[in-house]
C-alpha positions as CSV (number, residue, x, y, z in Angstrom):
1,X,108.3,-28.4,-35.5
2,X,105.8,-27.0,-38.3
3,X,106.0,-27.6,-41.8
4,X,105.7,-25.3,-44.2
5,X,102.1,-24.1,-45.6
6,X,101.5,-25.6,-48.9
7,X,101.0,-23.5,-51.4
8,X,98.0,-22.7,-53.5
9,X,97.2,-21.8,-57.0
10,X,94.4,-19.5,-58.6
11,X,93.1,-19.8,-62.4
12,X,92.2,-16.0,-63.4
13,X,90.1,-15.5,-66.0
14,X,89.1,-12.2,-67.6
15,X,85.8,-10.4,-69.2
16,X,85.6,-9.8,-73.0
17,X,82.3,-11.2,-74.2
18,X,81.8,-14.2,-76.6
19,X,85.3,-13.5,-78.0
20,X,86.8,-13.4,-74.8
21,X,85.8,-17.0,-73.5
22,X,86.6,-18.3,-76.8
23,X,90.2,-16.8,-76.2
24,X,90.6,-18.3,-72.8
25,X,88.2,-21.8,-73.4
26,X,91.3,-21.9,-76.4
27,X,94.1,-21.0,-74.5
28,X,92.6,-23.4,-72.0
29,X,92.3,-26.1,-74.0
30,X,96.2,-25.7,-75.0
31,X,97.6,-26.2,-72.2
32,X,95.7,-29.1,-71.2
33,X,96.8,-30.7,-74.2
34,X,100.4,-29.6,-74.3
35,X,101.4,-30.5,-70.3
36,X,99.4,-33.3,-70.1
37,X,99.0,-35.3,-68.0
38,X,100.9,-33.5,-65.4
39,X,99.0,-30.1,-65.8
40,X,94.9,-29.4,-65.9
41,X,92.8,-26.4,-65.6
42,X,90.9,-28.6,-63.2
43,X,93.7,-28.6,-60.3
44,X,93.3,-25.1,-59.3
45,X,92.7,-24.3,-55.7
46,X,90.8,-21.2,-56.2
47,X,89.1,-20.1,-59.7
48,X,88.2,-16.3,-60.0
49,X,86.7,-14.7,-63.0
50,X,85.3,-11.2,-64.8
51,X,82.2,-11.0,-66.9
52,X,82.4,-14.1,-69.1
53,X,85.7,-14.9,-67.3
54,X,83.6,-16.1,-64.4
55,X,81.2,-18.0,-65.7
56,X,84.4,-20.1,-67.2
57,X,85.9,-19.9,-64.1
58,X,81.9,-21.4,-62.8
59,X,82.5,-24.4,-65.6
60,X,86.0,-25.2,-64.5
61,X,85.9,-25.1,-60.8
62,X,83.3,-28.0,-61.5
63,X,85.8,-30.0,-63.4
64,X,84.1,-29.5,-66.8
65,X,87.3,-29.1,-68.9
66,X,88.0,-26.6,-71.6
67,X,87.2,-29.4,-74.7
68,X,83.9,-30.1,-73.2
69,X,83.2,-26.3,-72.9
70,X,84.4,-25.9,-76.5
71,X,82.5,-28.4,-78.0
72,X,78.9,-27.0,-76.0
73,X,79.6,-23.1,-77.8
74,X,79.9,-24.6,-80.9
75,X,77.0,-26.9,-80.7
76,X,74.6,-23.8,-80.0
77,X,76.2,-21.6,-82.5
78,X,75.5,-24.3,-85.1
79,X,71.7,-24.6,-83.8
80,X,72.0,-20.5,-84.1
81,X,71.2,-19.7,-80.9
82,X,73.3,-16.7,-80.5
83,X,73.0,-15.5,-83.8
84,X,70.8,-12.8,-82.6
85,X,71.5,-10.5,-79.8
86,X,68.8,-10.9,-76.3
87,X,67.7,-7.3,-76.2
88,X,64.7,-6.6,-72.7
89,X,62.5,-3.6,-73.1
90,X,62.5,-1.9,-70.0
91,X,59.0,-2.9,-69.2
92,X,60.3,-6.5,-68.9
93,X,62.7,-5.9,-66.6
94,X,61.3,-6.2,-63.0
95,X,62.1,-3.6,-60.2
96,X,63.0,-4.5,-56.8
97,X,60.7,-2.4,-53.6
98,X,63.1,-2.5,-51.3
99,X,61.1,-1.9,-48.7
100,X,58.7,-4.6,-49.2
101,X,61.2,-6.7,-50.5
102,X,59.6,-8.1,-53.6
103,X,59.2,-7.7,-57.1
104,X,56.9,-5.4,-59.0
105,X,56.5,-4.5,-62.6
């Protein structure tokens, strides 16, 4: 006689920029704090993400929690790291020859 197949859960975790993952690292961050210690961001079987949703979903799925995430933004925006926008000319951007399968300006 078989048992049942154990369910699994999945974190999903949309786009939206900077204001976006501060949404979600927030809302994150909630409910570790309200169900703990029965409940943590960290206990998801599968973590899938959009834009800026996966590079959260990146963070978690490597048990950095939501506070720790928090406390990294705001140490860089303090420093002023993203106060101004990274902008590439197109001449800095390399293309790829696919047919010799390298790089070239």
């Amino acid at each position: 006689m078989s048992s049942a197949p154990k369910s699994k859960s999945a974190l999903v975790l949309a786009g939206g920029g900077m204001t976006g993952a501060a949404y979600e690292i927030g809302a994150l961050t909630a409910l570790d704090r309200l169900f703990a210690p029965d409940f943590s961001t960290g206990r998801f079987d599968v973590f899938v993400g959009t834009s800026a949703g996966s590079i959260l979903a990146t963070l978690l799925a490597n048990r950095i929690v939501p506070s720790d995430i928090f406390h990294g933004m705001a140490f860089e925006l303090r420093k002023g790291v993203w106060k101004k926008p990274v902008l590439m000319n197109p001449e800095q951007i390399p293309n790829r020859d696919a047919a010799n399968h390298r790089l070239s300006k």
